[in-house]
PDB file of N, CA, C and O in Angstrom:
ATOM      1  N   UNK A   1      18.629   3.272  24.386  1.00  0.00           N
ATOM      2  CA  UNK A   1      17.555   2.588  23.697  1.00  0.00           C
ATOM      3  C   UNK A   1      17.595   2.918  22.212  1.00  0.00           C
ATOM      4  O   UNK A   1      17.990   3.901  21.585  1.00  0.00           O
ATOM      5  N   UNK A   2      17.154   1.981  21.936  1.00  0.00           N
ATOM      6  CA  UNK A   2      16.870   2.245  20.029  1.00  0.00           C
ATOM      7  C   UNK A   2      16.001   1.759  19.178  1.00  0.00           C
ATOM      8  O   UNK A   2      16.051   0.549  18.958  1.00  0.00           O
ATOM      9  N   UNK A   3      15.189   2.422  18.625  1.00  0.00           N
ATOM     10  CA  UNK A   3      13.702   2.312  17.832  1.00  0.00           C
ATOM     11  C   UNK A   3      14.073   1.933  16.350  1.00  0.00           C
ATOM     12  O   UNK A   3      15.203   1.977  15.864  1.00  0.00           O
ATOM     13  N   UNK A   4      13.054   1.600  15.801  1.00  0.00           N
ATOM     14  CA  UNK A   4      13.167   0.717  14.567  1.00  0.00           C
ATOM     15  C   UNK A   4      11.420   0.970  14.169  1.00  0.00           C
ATOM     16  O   UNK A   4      10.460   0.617  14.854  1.00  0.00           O
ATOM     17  N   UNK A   5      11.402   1.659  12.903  1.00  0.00           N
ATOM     18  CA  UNK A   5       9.882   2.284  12.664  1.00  0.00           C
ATOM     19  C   UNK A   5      10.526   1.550  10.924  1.00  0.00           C
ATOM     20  O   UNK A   5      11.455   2.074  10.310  1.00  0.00           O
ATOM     21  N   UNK A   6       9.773   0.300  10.433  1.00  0.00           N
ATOM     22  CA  UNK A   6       9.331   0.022   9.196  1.00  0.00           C
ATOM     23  C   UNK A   6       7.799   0.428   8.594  1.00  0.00           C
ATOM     24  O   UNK A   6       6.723   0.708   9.123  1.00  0.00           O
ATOM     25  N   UNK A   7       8.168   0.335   7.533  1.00  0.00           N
ATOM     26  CA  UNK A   7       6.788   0.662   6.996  1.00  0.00           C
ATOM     27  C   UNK A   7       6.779  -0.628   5.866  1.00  0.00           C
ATOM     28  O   UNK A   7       7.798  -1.256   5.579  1.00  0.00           O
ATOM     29  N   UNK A   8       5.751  -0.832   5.420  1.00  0.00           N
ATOM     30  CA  UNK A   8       5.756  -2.375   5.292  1.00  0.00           C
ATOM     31  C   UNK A   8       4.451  -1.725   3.818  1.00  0.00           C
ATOM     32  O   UNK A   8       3.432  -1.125   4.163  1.00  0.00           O
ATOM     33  N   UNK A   9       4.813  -2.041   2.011  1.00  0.00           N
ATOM     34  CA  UNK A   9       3.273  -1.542   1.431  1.00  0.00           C
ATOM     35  C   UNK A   9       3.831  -2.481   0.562  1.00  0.00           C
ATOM     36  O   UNK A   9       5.033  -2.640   0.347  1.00  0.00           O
ATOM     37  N   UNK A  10       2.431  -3.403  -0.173  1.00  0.00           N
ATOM     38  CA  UNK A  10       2.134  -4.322  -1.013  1.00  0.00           C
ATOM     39  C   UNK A  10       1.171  -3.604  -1.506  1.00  0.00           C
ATOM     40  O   UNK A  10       0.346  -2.920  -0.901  1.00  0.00           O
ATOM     41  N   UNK A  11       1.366  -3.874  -3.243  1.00  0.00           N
ATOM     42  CA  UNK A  11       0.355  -3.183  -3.896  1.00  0.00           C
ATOM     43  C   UNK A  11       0.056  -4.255  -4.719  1.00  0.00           C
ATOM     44  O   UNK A  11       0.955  -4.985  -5.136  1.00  0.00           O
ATOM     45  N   UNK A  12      -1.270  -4.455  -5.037  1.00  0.00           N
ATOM     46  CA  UNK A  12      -1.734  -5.722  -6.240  1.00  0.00           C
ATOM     47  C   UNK A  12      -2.762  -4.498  -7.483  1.00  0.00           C
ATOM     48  O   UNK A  12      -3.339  -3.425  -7.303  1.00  0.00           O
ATOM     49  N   UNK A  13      -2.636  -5.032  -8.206  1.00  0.00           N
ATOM     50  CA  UNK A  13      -2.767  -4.076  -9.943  1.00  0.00           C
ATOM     51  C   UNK A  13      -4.160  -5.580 -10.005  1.00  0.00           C
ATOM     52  O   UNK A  13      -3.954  -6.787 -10.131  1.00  0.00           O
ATOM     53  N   UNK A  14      -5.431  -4.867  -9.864  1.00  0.00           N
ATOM     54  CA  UNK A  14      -6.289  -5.775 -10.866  1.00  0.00           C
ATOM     55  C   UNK A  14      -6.541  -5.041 -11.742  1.00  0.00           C
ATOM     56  O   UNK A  14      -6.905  -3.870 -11.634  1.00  0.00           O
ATOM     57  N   UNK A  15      -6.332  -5.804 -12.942  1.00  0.00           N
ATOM     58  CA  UNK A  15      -6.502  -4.858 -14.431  1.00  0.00           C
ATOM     59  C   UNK A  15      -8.106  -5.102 -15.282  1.00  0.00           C
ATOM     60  O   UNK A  15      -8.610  -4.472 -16.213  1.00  0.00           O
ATOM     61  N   UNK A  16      -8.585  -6.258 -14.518  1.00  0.00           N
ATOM     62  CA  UNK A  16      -9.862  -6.379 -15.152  1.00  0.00           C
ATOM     63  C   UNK A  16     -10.676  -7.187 -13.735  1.00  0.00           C
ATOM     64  O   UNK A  16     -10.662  -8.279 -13.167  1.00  0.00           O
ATOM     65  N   UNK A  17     -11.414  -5.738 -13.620  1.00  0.00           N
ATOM     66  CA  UNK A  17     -12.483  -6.551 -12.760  1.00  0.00           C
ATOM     67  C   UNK A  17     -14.293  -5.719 -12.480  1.00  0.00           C
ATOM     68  O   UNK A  17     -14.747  -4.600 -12.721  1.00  0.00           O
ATOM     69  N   UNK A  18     -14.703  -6.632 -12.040  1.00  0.00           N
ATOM     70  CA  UNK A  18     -16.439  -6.172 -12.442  1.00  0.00           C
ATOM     71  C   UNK A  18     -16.997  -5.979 -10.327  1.00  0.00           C
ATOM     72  O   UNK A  18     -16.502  -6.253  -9.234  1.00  0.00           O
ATOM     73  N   UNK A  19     -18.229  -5.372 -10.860  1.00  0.00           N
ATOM     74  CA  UNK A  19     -18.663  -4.898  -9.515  1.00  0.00           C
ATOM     75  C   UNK A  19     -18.684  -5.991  -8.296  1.00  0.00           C
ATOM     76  O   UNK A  19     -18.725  -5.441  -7.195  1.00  0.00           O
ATOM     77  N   UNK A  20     -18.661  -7.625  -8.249  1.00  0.00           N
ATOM     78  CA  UNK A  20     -18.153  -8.520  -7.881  1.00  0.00           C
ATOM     79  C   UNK A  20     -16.983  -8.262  -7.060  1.00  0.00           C
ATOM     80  O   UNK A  20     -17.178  -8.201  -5.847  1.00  0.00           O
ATOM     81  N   UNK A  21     -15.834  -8.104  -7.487  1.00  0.00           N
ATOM     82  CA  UNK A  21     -14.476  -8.262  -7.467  1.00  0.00           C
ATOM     83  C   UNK A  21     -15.021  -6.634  -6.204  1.00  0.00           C
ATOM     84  O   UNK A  21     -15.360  -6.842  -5.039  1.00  0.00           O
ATOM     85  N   UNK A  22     -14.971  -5.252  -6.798  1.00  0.00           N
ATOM     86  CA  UNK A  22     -15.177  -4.606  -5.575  1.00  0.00           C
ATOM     87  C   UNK A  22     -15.577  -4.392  -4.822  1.00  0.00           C
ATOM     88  O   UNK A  22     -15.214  -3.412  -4.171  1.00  0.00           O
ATOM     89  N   UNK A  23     -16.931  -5.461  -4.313  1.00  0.00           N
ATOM     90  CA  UNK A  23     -17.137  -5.882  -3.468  1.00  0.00           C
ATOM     91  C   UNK A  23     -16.584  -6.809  -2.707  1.00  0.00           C
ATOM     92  O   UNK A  23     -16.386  -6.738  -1.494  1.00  0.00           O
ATOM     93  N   UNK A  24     -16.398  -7.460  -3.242  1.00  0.00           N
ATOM     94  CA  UNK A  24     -15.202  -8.531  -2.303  1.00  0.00           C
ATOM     95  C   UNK A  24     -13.849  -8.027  -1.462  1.00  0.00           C
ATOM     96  O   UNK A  24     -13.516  -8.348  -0.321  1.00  0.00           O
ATOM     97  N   UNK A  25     -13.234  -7.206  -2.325  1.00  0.00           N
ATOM     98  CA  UNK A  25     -12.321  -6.315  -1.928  1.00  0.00           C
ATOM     99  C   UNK A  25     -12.709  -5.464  -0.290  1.00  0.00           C
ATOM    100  O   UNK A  25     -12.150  -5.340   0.799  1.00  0.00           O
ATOM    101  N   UNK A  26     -13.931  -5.043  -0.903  1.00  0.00           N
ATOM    102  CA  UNK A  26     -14.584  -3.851   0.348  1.00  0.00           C
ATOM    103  C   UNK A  26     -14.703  -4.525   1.921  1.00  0.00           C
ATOM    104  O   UNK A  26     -14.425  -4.015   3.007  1.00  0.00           O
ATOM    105  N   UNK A  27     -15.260  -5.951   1.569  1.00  0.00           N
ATOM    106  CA  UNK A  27     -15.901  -7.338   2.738  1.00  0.00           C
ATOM    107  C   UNK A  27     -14.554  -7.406   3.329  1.00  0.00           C
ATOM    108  O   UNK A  27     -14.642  -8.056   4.372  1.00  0.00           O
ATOM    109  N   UNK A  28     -13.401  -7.035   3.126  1.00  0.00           N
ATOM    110  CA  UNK A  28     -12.124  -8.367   3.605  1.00  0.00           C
ATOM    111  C   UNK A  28     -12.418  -7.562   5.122  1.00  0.00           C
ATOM    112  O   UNK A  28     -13.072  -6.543   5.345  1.00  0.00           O
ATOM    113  N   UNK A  29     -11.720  -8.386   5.977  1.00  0.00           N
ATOM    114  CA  UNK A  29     -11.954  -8.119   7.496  1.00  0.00           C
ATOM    115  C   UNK A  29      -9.894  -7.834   7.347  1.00  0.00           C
ATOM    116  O   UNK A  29      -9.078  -8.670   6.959  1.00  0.00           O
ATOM    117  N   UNK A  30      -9.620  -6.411   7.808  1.00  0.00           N
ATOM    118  CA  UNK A  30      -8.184  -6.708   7.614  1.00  0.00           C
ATOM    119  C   UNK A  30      -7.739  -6.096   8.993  1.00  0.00           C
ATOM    120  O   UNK A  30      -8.305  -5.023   9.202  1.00  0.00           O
ATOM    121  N   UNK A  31      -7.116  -6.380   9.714  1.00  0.00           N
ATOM    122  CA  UNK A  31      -6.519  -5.622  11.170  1.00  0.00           C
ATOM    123  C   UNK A  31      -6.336  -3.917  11.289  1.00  0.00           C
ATOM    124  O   UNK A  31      -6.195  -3.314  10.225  1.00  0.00           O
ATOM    125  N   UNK A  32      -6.337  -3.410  12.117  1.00  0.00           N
ATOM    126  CA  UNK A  32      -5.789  -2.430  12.446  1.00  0.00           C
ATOM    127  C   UNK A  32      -4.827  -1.747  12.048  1.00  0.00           C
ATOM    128  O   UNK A  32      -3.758  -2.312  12.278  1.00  0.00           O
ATOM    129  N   UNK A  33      -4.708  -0.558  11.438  1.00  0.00           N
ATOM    130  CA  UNK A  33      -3.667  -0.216  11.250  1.00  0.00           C
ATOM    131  C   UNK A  33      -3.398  -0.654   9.509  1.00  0.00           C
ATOM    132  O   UNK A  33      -2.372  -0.293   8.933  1.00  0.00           O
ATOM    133  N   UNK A  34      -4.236  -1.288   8.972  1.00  0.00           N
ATOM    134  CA  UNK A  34      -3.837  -1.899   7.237  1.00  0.00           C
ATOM    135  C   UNK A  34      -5.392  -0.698   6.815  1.00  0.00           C
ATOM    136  O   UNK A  34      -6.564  -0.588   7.177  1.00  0.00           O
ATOM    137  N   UNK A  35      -4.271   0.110   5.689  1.00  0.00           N
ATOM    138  CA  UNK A  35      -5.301   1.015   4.947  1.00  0.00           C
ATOM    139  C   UNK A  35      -5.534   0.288   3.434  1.00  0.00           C
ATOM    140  O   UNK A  35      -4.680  -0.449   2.941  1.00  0.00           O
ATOM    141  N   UNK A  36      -6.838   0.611   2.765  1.00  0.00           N
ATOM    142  CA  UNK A  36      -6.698  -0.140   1.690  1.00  0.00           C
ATOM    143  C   UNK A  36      -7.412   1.306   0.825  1.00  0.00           C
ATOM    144  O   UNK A  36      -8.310   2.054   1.211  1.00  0.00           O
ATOM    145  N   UNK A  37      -6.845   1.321  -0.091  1.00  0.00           N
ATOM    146  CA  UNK A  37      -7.013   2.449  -1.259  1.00  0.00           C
ATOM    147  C   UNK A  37      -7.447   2.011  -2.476  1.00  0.00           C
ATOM    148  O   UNK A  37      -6.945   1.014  -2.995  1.00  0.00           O
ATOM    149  N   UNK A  38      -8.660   2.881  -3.195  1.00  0.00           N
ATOM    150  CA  UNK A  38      -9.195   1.587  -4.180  1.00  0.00           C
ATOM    151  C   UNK A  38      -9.389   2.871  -5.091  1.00  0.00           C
ATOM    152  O   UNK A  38     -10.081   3.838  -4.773  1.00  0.00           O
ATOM    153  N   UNK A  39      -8.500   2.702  -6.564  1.00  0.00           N
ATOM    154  CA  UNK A  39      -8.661   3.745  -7.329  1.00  0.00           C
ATOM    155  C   UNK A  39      -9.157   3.015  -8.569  1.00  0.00           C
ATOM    156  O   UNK A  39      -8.757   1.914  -8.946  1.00  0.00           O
ATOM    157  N   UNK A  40     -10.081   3.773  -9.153  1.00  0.00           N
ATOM    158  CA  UNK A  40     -10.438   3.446 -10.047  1.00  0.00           C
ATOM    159  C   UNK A  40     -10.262   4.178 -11.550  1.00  0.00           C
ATOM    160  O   UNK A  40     -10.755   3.658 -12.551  1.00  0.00           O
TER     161      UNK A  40
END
């Protein structure tokens, strides 16, 4: 047998955004297993 472990990361850069925008961000409904990291 033989395994196959990807790791899969998309990163998006918002460079200008207002308390709006991180809220929207916070709402998304995203599956299992998707971490989302929000640095400010």
């Amino acid at each position: 047998e033989q395994f196959e472990r990807r790791h899969h990361k998309r990163l998006i850069d918002i460079l200008s955004s207002s308390s709006d925008t991180v809220d929207s961000l916070m709402q998304l409904e995203l599956p299992s297993g998707v971490d989302v990291e929000i640095k400010v």
